[in-house]
N, CA, C and O atoms as a Tripos MOL2 file, in Angstrom:
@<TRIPOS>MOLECULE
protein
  216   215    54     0     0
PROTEIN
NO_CHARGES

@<TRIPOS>ATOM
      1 N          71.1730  -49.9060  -27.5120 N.3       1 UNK1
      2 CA         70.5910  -49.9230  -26.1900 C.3       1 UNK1
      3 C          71.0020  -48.6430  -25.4620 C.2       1 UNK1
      4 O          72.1360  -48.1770  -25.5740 O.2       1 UNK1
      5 N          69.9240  -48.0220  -24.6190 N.am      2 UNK2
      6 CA         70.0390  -46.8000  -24.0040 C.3       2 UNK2
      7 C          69.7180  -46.7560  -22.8020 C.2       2 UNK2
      8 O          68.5950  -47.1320  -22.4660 O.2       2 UNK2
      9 N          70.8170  -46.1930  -21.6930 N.am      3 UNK3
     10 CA         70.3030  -46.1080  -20.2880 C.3       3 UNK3
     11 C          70.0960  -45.0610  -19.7280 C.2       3 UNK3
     12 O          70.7760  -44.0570  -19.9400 O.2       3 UNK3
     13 N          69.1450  -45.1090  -18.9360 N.am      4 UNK4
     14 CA         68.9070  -43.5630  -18.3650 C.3       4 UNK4
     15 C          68.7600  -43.9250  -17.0440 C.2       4 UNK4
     16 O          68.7620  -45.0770  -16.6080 O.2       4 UNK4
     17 N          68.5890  -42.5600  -16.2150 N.am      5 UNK5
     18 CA         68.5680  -42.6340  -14.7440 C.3       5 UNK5
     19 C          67.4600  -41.3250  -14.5190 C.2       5 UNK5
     20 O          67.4810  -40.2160  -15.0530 O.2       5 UNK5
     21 N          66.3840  -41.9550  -13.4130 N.am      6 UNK6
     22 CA         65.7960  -40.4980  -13.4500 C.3       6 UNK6
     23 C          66.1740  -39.8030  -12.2810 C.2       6 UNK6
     24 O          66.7860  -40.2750  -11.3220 O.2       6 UNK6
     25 N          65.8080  -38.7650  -12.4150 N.am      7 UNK7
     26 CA         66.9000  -37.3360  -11.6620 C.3       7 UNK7
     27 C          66.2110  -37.5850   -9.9450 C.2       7 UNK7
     28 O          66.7440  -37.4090   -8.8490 O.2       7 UNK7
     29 N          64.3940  -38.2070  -10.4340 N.am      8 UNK8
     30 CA         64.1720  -37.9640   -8.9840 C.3       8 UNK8
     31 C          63.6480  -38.6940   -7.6800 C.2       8 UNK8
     32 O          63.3090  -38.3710   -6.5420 O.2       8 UNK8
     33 N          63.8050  -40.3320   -8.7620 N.am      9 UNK9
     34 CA         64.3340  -41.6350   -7.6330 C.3       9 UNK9
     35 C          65.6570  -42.2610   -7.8590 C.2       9 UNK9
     36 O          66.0190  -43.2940   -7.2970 O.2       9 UNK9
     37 N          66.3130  -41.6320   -8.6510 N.am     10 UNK10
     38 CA         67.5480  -42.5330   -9.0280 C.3      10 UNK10
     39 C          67.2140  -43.8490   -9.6200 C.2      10 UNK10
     40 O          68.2660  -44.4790   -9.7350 O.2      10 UNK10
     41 N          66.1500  -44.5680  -10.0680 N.am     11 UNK11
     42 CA         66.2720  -45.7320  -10.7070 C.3      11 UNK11
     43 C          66.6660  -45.5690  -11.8030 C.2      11 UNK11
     44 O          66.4420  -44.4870  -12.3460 O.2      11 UNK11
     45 N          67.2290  -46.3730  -12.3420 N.am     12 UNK12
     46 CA         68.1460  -46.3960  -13.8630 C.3      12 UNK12
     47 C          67.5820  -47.6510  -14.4080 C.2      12 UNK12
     48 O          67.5460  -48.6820  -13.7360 O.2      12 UNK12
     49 N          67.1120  -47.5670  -15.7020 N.am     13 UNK13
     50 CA         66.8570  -48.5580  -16.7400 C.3      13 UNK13
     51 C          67.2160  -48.4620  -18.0690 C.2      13 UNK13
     52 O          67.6410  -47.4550  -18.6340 O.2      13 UNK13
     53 N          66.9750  -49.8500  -18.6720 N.am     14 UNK14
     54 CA         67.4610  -49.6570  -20.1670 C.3      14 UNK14
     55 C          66.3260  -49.9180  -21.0090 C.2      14 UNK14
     56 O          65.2590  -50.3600  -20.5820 O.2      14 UNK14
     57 N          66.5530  -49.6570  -22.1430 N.am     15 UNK15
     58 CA         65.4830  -49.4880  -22.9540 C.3      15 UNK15
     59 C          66.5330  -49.7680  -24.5970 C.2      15 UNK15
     60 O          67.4580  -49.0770  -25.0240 O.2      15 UNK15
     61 N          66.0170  -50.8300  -25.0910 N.am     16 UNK16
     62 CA         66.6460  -51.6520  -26.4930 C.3      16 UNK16
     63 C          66.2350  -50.6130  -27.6940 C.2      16 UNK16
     64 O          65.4310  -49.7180  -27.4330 O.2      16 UNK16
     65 N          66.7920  -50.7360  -29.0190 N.am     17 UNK17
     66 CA         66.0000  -50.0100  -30.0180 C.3      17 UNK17
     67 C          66.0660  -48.8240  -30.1100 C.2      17 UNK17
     68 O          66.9680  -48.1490  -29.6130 O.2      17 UNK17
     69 N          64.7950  -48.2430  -30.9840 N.am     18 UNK18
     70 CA         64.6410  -46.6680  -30.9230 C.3      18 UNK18
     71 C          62.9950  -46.4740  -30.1190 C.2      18 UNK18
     72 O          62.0080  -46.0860  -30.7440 O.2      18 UNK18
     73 N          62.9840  -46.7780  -28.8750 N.am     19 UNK19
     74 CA         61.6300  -46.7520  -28.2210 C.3      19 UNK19
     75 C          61.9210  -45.2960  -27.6300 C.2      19 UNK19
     76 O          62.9780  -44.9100  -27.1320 O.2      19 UNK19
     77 N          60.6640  -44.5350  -27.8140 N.am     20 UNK20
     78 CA         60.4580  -43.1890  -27.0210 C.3      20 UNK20
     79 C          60.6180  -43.6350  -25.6930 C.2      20 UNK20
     80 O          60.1250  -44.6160  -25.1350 O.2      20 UNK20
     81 N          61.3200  -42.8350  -25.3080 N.am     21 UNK21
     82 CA         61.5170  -43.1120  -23.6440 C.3      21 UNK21
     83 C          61.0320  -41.4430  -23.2960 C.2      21 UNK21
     84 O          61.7230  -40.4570  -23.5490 O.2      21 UNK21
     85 N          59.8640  -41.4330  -22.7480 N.am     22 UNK22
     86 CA         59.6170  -39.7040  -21.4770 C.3      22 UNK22
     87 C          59.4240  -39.9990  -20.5360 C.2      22 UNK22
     88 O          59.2310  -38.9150  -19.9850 O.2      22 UNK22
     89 N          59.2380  -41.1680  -19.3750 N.am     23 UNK23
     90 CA         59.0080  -41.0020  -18.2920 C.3      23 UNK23
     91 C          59.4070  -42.1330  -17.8500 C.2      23 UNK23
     92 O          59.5280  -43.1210  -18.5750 O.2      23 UNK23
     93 N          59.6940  -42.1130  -16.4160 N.am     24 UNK24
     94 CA         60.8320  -43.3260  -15.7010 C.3      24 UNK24
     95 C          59.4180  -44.1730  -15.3670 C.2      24 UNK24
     96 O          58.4620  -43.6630  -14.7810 O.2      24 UNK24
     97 N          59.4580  -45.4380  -15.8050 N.am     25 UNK25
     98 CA         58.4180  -46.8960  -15.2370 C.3      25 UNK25
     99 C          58.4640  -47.0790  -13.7850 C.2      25 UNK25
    100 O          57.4920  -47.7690  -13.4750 O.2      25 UNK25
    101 N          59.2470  -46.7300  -12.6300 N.am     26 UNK26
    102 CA         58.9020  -46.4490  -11.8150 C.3      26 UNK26
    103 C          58.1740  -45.4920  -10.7050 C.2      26 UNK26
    104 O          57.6860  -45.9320   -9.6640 O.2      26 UNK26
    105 N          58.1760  -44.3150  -11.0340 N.am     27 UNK27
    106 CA         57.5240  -43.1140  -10.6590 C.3      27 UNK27
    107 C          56.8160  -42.1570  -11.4110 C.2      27 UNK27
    108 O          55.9640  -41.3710  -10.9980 O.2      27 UNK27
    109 N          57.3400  -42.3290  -12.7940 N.am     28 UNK28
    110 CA         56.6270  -41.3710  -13.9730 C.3      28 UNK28
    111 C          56.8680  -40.4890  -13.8850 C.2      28 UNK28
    112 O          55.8960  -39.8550  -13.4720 O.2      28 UNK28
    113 N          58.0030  -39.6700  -14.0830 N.am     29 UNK29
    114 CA         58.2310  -38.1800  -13.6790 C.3      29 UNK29
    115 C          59.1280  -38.6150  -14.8060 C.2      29 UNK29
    116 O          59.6750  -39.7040  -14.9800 O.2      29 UNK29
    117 N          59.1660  -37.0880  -15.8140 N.am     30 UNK30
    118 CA         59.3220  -36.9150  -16.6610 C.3      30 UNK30
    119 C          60.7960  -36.4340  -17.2080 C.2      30 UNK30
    120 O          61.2720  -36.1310  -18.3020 O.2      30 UNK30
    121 N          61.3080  -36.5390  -15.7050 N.am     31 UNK31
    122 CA         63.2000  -35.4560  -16.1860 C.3      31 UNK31
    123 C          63.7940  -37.0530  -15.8250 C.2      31 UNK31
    124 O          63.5160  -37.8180  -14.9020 O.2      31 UNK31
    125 N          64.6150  -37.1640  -16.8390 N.am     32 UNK32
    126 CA         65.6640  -38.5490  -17.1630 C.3      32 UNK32
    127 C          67.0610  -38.0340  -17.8650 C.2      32 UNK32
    128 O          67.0740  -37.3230  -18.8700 O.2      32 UNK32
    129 N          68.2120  -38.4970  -17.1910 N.am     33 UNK33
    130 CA         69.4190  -38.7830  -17.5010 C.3      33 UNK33
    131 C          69.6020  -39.5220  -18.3940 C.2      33 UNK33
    132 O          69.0570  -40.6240  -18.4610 O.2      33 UNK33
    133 N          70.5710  -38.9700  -19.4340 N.am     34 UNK34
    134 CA         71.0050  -40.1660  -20.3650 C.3      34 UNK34
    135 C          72.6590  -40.9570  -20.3010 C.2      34 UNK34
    136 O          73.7240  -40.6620  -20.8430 O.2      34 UNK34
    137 N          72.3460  -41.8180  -19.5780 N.am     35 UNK35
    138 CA         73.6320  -42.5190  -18.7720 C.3      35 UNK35
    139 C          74.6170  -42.6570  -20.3110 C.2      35 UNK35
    140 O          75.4980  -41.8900  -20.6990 O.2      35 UNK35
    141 N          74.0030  -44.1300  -21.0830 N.am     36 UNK36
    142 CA         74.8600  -44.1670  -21.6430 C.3      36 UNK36
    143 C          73.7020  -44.8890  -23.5200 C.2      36 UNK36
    144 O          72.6020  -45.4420  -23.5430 O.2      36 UNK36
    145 N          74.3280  -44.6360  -24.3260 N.am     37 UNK37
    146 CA         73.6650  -44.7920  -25.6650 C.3      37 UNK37
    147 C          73.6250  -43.3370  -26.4750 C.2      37 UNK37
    148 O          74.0040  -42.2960  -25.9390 O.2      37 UNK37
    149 N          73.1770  -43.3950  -27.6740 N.am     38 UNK38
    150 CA         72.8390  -43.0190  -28.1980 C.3      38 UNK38
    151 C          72.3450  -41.7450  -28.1380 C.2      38 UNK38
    152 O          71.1380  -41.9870  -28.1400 O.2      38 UNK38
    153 N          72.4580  -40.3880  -28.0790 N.am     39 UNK39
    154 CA         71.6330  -39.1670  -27.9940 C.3      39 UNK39
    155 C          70.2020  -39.0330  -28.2870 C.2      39 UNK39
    156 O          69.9780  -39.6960  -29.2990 O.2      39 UNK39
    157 N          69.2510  -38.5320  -27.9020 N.am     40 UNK40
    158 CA         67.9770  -38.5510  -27.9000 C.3      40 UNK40
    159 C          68.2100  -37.3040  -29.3390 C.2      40 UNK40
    160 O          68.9830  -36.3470  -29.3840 O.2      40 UNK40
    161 N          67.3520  -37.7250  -30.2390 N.am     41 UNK41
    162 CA         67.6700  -36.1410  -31.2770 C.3      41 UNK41
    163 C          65.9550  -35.7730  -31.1850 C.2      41 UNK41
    164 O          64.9900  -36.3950  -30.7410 O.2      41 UNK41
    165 N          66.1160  -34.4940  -31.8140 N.am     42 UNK42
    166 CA         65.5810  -33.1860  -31.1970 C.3      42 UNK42
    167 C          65.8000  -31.9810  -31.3850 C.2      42 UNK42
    168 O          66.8910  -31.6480  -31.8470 O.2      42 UNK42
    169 N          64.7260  -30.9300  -31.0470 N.am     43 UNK43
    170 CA         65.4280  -29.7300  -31.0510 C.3      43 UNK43
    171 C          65.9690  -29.6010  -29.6680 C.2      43 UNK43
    172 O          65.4940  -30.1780  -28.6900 O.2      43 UNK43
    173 N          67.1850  -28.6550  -29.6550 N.am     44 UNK44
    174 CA         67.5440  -27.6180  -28.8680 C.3      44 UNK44
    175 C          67.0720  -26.6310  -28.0190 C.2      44 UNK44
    176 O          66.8040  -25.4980  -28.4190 O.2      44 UNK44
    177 N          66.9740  -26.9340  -27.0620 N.am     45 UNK45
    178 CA         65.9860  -25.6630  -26.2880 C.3      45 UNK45
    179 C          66.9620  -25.0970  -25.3800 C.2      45 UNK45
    180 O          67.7940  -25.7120  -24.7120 O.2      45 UNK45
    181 N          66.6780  -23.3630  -25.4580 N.am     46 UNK46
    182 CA         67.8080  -22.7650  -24.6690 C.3      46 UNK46
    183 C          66.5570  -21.2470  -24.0420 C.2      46 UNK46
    184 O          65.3650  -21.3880  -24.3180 O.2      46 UNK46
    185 N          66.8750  -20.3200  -23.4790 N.am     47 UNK47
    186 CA         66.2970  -19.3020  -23.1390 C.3      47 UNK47
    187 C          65.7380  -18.3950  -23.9340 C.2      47 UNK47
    188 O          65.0030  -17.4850  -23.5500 O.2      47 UNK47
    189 N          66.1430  -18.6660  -25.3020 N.am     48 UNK48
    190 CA         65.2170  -17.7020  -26.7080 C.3      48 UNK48
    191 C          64.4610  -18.3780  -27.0320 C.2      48 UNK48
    192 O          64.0580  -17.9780  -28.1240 O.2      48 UNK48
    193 N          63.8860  -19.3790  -26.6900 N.am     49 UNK49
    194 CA         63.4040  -20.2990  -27.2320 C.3      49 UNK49
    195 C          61.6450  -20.2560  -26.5530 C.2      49 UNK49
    196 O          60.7020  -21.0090  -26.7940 O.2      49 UNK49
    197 N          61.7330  -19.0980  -25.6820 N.am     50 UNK50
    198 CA         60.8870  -18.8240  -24.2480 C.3      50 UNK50
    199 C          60.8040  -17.7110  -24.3600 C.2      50 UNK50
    200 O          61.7840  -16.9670  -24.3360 O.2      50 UNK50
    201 N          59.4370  -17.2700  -24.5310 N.am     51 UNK51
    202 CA         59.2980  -15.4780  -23.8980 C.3      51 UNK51
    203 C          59.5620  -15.6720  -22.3910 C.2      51 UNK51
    204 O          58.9620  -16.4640  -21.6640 O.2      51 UNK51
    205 N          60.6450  -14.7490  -21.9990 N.am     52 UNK52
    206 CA         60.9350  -14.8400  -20.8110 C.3      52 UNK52
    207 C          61.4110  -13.3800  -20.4330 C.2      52 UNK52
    208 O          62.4950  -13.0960  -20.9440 O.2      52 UNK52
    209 N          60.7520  -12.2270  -19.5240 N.am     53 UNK53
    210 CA         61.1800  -11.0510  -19.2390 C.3      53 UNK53
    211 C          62.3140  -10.7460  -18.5750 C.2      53 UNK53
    212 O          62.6340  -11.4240  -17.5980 O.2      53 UNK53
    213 N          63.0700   -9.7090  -18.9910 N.am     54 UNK54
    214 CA         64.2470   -9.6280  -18.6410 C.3      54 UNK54
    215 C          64.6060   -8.6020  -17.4110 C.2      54 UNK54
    216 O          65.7680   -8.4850  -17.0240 O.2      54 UNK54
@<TRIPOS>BOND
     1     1     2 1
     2     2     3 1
     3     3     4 2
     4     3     5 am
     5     5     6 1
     6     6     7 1
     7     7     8 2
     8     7     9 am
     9     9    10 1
    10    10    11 1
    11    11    12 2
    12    11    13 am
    13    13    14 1
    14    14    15 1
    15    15    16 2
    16    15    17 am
    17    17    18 1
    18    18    19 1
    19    19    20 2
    20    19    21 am
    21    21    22 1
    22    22    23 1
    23    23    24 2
    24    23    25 am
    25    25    26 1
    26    26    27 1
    27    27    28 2
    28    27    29 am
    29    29    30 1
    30    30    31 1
    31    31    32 2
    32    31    33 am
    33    33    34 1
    34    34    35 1
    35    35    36 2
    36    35    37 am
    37    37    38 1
    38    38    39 1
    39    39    40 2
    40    39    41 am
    41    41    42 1
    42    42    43 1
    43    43    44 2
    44    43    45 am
    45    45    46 1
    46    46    47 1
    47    47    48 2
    48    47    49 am
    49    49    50 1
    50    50    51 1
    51    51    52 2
    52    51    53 am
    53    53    54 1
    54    54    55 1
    55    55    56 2
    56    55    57 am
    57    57    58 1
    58    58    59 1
    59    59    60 2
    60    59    61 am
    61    61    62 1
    62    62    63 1
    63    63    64 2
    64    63    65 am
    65    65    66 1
    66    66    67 1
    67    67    68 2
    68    67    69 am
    69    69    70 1
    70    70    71 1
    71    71    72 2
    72    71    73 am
    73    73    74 1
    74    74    75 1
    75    75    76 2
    76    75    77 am
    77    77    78 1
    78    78    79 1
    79    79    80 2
    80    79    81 am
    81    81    82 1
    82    82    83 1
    83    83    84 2
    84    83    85 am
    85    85    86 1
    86    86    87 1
    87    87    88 2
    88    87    89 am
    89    89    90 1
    90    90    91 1
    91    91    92 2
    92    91    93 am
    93    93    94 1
    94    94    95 1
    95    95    96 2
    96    95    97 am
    97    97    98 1
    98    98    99 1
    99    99   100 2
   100    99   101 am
   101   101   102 1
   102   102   103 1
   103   103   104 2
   104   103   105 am
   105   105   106 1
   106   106   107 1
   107   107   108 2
   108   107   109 am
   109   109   110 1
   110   110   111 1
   111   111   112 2
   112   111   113 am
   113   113   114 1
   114   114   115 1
   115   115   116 2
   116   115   117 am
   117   117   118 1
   118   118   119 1
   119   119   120 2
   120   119   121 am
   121   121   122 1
   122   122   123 1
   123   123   124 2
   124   123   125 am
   125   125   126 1
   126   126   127 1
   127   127   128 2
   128   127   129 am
   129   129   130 1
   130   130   131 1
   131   131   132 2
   132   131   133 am
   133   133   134 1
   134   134   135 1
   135   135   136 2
   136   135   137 am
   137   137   138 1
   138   138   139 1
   139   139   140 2
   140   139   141 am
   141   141   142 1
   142   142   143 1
   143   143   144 2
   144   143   145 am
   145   145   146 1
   146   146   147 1
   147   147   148 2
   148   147   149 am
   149   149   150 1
   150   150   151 1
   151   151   152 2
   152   151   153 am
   153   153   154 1
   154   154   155 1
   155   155   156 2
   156   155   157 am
   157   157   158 1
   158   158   159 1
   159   159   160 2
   160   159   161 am
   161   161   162 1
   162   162   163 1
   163   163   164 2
   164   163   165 am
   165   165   166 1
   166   166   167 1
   167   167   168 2
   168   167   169 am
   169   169   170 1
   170   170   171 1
   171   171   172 2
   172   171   173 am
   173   173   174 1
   174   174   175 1
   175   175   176 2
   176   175   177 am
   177   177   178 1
   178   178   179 1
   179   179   180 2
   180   179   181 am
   181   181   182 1
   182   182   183 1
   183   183   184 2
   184   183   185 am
   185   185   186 1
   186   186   187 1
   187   187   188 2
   188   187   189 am
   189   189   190 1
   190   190   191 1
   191   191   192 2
   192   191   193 am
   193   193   194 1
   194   194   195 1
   195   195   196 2
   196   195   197 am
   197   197   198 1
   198   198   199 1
   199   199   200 2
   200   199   201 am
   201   201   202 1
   202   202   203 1
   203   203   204 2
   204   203   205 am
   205   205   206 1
   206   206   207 1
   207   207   208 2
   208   207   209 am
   209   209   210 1
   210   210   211 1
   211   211   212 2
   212   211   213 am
   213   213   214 1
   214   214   215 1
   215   215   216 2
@<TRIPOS>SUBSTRUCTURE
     1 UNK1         2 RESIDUE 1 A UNK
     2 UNK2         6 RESIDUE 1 A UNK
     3 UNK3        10 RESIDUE 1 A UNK
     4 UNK4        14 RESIDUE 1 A UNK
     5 UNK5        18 RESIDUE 1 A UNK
     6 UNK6        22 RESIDUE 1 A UNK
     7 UNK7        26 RESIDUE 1 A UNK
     8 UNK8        30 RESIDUE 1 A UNK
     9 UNK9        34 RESIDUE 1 A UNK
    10 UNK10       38 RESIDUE 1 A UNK
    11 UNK11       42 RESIDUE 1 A UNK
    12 UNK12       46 RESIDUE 1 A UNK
    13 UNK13       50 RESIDUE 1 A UNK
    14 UNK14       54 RESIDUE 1 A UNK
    15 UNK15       58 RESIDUE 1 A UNK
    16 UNK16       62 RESIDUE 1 A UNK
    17 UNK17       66 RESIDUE 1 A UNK
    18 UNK18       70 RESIDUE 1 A UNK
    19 UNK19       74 RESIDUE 1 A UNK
    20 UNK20       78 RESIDUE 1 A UNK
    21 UNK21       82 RESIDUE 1 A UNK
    22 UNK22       86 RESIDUE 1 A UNK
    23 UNK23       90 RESIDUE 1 A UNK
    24 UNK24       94 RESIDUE 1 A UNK
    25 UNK25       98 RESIDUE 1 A UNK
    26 UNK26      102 RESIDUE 1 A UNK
    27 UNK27      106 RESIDUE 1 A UNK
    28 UNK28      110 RESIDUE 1 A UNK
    29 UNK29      114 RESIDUE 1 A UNK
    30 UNK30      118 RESIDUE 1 A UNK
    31 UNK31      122 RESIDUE 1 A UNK
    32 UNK32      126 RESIDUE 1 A UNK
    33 UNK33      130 RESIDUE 1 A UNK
    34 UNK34      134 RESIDUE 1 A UNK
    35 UNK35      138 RESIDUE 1 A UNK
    36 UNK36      142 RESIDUE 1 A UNK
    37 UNK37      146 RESIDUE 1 A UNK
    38 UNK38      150 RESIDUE 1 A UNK
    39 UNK39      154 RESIDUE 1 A UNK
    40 UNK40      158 RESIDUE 1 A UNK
    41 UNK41      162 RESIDUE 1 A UNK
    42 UNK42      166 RESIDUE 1 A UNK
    43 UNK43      170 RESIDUE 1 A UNK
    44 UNK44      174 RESIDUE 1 A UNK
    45 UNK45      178 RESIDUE 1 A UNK
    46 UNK46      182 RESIDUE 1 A UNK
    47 UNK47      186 RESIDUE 1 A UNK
    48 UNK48      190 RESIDUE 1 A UNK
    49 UNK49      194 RESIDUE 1 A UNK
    50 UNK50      198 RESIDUE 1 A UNK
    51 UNK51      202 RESIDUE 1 A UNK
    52 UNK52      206 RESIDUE 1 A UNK
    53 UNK53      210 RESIDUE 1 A UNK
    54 UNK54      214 RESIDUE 1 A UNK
């Protein structure tokens, strides 16, 4: 079991299993905290990862 919180109502829910979690069931916005469980796996995304001018 995995809890998250989203960044931009603060509601926090849980979610059982290995269910894709991208967006908070209350507002749908897509940036979520991962309180407590399991790591989401994935790649790594950092600033090379982005054409981005310097």
């Amino acid at each position: 079991m995995r809890r998250f919180r989203c960044v931009s109502c603060k509601h926090e829910f849980q979610v059982e299993g290995k269910e894709q979690v991208t967006r908070c069931p209350k507002c749908f916005d897509k940036f979520l905290q991962l309180l407590e469980g399991d790591p989401i796996k994935g790649k790594p995304w950092g600033s090379k990862s982005y054409s981005v001018k310097r």
